[in-house]
C-alpha positions as CSV (number, residue, x, y, z in Angstrom):
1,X,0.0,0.0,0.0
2,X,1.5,3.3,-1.1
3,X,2.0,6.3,1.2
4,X,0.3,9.5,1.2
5,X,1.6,12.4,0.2
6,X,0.8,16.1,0.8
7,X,1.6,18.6,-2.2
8,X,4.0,15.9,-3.5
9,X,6.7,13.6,-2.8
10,X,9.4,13.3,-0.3
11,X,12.6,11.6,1.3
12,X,12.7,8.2,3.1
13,X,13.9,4.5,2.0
14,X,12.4,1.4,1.8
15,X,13.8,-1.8,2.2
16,X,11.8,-4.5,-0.2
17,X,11.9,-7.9,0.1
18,X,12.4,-9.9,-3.3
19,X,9.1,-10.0,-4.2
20,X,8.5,-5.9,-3.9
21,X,6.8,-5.2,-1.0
22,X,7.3,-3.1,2.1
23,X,9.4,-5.0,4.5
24,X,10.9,-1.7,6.3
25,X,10.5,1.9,5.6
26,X,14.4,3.6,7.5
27,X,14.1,7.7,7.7
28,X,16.4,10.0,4.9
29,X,19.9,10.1,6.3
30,X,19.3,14.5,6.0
31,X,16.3,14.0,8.8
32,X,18.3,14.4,12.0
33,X,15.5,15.1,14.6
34,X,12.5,13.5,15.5
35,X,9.2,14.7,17.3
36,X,6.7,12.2,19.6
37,X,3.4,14.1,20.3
38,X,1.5,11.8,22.7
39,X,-1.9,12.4,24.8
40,X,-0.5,10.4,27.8
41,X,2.5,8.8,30.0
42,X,3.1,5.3,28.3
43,X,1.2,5.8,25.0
44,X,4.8,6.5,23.3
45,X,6.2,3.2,24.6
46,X,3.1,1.4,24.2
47,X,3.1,2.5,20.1
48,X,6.8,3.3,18.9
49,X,9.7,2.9,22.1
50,X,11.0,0.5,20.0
51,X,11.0,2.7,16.7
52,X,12.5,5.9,18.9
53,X,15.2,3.4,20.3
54,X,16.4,2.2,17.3
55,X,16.2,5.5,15.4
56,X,18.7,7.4,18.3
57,X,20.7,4.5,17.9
58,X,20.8,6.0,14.5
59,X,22.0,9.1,15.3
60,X,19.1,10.5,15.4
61,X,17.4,13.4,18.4
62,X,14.4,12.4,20.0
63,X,11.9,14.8,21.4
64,X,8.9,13.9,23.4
65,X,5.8,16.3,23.5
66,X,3.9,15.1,26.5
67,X,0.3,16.8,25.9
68,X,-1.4,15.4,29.6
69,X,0.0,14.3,32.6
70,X,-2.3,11.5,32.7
71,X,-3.6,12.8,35.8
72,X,-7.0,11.7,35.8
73,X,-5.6,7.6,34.8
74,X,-5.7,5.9,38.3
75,X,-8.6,3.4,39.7
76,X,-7.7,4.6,43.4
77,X,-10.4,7.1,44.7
78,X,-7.9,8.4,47.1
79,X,-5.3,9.6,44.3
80,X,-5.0,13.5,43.5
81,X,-5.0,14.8,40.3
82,X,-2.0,16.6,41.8
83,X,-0.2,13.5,42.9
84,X,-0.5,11.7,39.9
85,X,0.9,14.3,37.7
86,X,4.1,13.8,40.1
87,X,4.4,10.2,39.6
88,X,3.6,10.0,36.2
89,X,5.9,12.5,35.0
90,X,8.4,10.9,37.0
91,X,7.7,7.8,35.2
92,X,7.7,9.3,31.9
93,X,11.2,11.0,32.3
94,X,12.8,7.6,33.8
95,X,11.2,5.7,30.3
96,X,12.6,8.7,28.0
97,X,15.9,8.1,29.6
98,X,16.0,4.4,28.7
99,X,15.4,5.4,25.3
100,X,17.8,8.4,24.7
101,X,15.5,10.6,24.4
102,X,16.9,14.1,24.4
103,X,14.2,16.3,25.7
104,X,10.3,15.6,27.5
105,X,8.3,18.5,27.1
106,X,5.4,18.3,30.1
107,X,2.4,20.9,28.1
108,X,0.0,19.7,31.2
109,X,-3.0,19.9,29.4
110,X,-6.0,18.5,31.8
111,X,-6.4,15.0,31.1
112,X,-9.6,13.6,29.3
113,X,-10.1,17.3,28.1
114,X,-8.1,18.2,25.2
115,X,-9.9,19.3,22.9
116,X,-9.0,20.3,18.8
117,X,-9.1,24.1,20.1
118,X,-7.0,26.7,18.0
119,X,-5.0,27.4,21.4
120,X,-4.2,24.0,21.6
121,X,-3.2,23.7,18.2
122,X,-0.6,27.3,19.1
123,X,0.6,25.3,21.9
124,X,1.5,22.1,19.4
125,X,3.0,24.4,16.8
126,X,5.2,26.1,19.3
127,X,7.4,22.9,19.7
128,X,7.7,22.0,16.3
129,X,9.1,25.7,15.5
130,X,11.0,25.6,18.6
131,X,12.9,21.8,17.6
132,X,12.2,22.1,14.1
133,X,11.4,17.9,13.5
134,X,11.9,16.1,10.5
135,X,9.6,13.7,11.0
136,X,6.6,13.9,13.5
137,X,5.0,10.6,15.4
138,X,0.9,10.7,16.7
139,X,-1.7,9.1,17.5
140,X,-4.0,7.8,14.3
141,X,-7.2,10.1,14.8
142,X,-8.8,8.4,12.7
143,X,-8.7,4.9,13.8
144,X,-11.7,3.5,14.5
145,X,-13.8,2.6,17.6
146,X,-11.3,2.3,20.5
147,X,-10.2,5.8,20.9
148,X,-10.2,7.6,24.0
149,X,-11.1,11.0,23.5
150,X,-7.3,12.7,24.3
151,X,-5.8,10.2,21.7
152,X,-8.3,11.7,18.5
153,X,-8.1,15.1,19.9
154,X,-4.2,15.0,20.2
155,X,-3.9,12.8,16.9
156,X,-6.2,15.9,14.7
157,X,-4.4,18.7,16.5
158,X,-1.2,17.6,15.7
159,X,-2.0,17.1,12.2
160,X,-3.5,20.6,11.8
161,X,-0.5,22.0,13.5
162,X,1.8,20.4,10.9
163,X,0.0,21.8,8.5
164,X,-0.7,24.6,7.5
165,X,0.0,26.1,10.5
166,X,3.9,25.8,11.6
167,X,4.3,26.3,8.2
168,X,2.9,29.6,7.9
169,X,4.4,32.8,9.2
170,X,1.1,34.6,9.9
171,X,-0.2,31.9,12.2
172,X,1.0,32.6,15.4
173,X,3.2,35.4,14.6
174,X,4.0,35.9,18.1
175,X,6.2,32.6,18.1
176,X,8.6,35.1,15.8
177,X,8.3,38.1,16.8
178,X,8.5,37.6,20.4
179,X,10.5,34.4,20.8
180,X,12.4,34.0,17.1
181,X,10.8,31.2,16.2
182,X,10.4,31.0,12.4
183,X,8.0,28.6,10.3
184,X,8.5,25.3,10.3
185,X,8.2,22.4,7.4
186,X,7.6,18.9,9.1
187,X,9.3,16.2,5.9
188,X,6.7,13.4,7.6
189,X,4.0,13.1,9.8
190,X,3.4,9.2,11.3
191,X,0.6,7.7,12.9
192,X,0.4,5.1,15.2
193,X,-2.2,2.7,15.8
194,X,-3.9,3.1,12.5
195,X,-6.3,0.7,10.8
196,X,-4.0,-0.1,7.6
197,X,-0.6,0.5,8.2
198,X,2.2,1.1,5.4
199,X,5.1,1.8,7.2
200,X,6.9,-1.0,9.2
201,X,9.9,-0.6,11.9
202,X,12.0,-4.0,12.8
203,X,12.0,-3.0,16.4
204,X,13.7,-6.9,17.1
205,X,17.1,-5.6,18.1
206,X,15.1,-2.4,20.4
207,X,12.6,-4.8,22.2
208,X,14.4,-5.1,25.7
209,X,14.8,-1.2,25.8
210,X,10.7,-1.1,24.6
211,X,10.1,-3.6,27.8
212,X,12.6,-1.9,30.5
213,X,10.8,1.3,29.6
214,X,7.4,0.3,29.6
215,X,7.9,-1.1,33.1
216,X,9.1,2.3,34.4
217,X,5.1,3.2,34.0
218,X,4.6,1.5,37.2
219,X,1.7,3.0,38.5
220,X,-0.1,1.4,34.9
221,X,1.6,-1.5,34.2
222,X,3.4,-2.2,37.5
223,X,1.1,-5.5,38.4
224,X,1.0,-6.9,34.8
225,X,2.5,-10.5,35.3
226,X,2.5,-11.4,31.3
227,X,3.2,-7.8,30.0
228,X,6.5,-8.9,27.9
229,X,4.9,-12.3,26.0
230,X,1.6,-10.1,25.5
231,X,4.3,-7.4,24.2
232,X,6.1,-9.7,22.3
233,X,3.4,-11.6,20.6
234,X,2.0,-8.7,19.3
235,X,5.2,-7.1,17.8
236,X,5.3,-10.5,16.4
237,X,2.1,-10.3,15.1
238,X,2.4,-7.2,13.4
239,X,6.1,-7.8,12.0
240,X,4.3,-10.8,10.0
241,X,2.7,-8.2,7.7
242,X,6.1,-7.0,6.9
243,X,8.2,-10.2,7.1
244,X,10.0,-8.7,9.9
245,X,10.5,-10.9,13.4
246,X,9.1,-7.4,15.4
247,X,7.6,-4.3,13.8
248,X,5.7,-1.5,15.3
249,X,3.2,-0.2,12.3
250,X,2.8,3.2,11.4
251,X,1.0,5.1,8.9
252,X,2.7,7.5,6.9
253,X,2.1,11.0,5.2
254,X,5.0,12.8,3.0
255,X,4.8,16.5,2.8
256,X,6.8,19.0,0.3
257,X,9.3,20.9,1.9
């Protein structure tokens, strides 16, 4: 399945197996930096640790753009919307660690209440002009069903804030004229978690570092007693489609620069 493309083509490689299709799609050598936008703690490592492992590994810079806190994601009537933001940042920065991730940007957005706002979207574009990302990783907004409301709304803003509107001076013009941030040109935008993927990632050689990460969300997955076979299995599962022993699955949009 091809990708799309927005206003024509762009960079990236393929690796094909003999009989032409997708086994592996590796980022352009000239794309240096990469942005995560994710609604909670543990929906990165969850979706793509393994792809933001083995891309830093690369060479690559990794930036995570934490929307929420996930302060609103614990069954215990007792927790505090105040306490939980502590512990789950905490977890989040211990994960990004294991990764090599350069930077975690905490935007604190209420949990459960994003919304596809045009502050929100201000708030989004600020961080691409500020790191300036090759390639962008989100949610899939469109995927259907089994979306919680922060992954859609985080998903759509993140798009829209791609483009047009890091692109365009006249949006936000504050971001220049008060802080110096000029437009911005995201090469290509990724989703996770979509419906029909056409971009596969051997994450095989990253899955231990995907695991030891994922286990640093303790206050989600702290009690799971089969987390790494249910983790495995279904990196296997998905690394089928590709011929690949372990793939996370993305879906993939190329934009002009």
């Amino acid at each position: 399945m091809a990708s799309h493309r927005i206003d024509g083509a762009g960079p990236g490689a393929v690796k094909r197996k003999a009989t032409g299709e997708m086994a592996e799609w590796i980022p352009d050598d000239e794309h240096k930096t990469f942005m995560v936008v994710v609604a909670h703690p543990d929906d990165l490592e969850f979706s793509s640790a393994g792809t933001v492992a083995r891309w830093v590994q690369r060479g690559m810079n990794a930036i995570l753009v934490q929307v929420t806190s996930g302060d609103r994601g614990s069954p215990d009537p007792n927790m505090t919307p105040e306490c939980l933001t502590e512990i789950r940042e905490q977890e989040q920065r211990e994960a990004a660690a294991i990764l090599g991730i350069q930077e975690v940007v905490f935007l604190r957005e209420p949990d459960g209440q994003t919304d596809n706002s045009y502050r929100f979207r201000g708030r989004i574009v600020h961080e691409i002009r500020r790191f300036k990302p090759d390639i962008v990783i989100t949610h899939d907004p469109w995927r259907p069903y089994a979306l919680h409301p922060d992954h859609r709304n985080v998903g759509i803003t993140t798009t829209d804030a791609i483009y047009p509107t890091a692109r365009d001076a006249i949006y936000f013009p504050e971001h220049y004229h008060e802080e110096g941030l000029e437009p911005w040109k995201v090469a290509e935008l990724l989703f996770f978690g979509p419906e029909h993927p056409d971009c596969f990632v051997d994450v095989s050689s990253t899955f231990d570092k995907k695991l030891e990460a994922l286990r640093r969300h303790d206050s989600q997955v702290g009690r799971s007693q089969d987390l790494e076979k249910r983790l495995r299995e279904r990196l296997e599962e998905i690394g089928k489609q590709a011929d690949l022993p372990m793939a996370e699955s993305f879906r993939r949009l190329t934009m002009r620069r």
